[in-house]
Backbone bond lengths (Angstrom), bond angles and torsions (degrees), N, CA, C in turn:
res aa  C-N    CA-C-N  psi(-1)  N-CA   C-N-CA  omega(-1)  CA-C   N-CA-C  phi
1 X - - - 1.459 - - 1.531 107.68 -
2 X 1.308 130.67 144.14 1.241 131.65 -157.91 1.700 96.47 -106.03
3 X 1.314 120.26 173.87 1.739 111.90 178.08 0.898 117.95 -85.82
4 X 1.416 152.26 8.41 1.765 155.85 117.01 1.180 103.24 -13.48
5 X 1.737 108.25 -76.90 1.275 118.07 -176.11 1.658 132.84 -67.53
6 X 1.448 111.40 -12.00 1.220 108.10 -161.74 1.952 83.08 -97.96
7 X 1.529 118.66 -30.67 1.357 109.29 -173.97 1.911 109.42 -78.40
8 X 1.293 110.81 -9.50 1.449 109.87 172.09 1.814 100.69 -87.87
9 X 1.096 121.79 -18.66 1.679 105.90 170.78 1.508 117.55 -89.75
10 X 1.363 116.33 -19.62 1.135 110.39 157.07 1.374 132.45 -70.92
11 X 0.992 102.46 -27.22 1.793 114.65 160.74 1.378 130.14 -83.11
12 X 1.622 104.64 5.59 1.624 92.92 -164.47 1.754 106.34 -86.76
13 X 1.442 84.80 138.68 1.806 82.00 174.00 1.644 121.02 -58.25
14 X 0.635 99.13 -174.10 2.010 107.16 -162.49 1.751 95.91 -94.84
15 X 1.061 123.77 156.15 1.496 133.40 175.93 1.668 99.21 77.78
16 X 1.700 124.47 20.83 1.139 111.38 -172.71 2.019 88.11 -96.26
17 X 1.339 101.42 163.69 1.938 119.70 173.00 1.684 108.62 -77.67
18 X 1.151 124.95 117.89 1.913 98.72 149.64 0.728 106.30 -90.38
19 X 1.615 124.00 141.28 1.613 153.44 168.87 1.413 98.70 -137.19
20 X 1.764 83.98 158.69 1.559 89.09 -159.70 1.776 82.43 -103.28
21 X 1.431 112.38 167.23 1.470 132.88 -166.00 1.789 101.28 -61.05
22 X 1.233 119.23 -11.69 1.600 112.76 172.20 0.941 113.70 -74.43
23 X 1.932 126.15 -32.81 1.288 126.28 -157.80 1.345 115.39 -112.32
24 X 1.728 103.86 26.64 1.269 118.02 -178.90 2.077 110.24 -72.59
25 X 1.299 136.81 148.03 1.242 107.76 -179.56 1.753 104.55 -146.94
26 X 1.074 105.22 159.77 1.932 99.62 -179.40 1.647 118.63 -44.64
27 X 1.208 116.02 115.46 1.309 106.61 165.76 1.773 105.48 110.32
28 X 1.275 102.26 -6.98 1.726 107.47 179.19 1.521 97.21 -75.27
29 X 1.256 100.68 166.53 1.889 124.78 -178.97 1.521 94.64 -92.86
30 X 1.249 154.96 147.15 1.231 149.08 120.85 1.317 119.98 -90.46
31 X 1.270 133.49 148.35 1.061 121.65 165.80 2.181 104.97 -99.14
32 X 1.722 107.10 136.78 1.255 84.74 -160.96 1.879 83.78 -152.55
33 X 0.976 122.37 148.41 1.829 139.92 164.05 1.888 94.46 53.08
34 X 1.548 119.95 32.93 1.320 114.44 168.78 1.884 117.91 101.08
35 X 1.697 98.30 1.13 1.671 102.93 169.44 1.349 104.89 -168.79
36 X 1.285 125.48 -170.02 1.101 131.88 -130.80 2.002 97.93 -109.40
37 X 1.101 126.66 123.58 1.248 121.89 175.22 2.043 117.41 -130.32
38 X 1.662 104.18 131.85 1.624 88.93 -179.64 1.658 110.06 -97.35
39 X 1.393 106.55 155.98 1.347 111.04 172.73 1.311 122.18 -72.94
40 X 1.389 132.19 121.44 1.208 116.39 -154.89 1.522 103.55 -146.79
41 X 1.585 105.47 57.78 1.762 130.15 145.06 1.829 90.10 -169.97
42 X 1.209 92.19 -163.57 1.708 122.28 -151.75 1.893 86.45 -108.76
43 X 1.452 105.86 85.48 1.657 101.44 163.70 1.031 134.10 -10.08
44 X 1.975 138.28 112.69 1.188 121.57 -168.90 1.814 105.25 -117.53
45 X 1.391 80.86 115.97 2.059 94.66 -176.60 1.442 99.77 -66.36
46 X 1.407 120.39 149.97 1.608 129.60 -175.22 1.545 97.16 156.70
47 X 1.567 107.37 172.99 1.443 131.58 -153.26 1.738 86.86 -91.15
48 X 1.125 135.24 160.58 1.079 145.40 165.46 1.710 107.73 -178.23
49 X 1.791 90.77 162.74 1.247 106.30 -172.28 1.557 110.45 -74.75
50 X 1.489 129.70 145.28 1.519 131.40 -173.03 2.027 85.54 -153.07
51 X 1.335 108.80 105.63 1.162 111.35 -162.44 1.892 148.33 53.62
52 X 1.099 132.08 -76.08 1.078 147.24 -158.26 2.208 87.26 -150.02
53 X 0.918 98.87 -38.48 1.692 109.01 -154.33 1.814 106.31 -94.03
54 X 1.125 103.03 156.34 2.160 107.92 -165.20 1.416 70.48 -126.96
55 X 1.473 99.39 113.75 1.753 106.80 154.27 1.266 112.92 -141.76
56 X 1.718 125.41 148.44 1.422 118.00 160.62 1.564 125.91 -34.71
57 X 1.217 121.82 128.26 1.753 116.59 176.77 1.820 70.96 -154.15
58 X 2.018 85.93 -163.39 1.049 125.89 164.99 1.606 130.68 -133.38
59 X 1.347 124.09 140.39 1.486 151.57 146.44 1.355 107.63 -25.37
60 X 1.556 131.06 133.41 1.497 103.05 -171.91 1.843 79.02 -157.79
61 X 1.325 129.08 78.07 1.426 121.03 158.13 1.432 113.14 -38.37
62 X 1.503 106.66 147.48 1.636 113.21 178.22 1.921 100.55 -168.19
63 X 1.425 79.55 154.17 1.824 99.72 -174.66 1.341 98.25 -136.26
64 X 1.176 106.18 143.77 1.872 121.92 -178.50 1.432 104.42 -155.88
65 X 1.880 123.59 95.19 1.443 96.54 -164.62 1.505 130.72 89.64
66 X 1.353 85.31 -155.31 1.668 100.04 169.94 1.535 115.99 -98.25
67 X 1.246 108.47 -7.18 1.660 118.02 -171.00 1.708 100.29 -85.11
68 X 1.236 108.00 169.44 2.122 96.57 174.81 2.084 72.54 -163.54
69 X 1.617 81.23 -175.80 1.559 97.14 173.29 1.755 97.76 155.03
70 X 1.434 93.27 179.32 1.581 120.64 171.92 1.461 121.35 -122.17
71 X 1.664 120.25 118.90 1.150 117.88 173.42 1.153 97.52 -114.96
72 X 2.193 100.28 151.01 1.034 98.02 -166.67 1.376 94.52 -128.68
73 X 1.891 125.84 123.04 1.688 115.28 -155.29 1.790 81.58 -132.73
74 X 1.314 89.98 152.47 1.890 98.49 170.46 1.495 110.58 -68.77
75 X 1.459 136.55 160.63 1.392 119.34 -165.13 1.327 98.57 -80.50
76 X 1.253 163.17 -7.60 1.438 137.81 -147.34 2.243 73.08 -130.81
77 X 0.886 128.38 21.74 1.043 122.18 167.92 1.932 126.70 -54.51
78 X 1.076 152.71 140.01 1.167 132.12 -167.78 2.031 107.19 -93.93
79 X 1.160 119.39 116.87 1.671 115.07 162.89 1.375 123.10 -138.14
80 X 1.248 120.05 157.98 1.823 116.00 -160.61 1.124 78.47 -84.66
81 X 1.561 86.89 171.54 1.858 111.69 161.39 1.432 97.72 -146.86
82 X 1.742 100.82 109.81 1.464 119.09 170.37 1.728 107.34 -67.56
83 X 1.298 120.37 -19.66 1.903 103.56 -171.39 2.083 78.76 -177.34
84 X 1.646 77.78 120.82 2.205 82.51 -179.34 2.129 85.14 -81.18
85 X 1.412 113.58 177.95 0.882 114.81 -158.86 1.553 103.02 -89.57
86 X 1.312 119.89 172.15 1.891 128.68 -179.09 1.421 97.59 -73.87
87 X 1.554 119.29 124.00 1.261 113.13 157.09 1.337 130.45 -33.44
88 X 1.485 126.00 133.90 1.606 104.71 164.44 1.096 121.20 -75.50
């Protein structure tokens, strides 16, 4: 787990899920860098860079606010889930 992630599990409020970064899905809550962020597309699995090293992970759009971005975690990676998303 990298220190983004390890300082958002120390912060995560209580009643949050661990799931690992595969079972992340559009529209879930994460809790992530100390507050609350939603996923906001459909996770895209592929090879990407994670330091020096090209390994399978995943693409993970997110909005918190006014802030947005892309994290990019290997799939068996560990992240909460403050609220999984509303059925359609």
């Amino acid at each position: 787990m990298n220190g983004t992630a390890t300082a958002a599990a120390r912060s995560t409020p209580g009643g949050c899920t661990p799931i690992t970064a595969g079972e992340v899905g559009c529209g879930d809550v994460l809790a992530y860098d100390g507050r609350e962020v939603e996923v906001t597309a459909r996770p895209r699995p592929g090879s990407y860079w994670f330091g020096a090293e090209r390994a399978e992970g995943v693409a993970i759009d997110w909005r918190g606010g006014s802030a947005s971005g892309v994290m990019f975690r290997r799939g068996a990676e560990t992240l909460y889930r403050v609220r999984k998303a509303d059925p359609a």
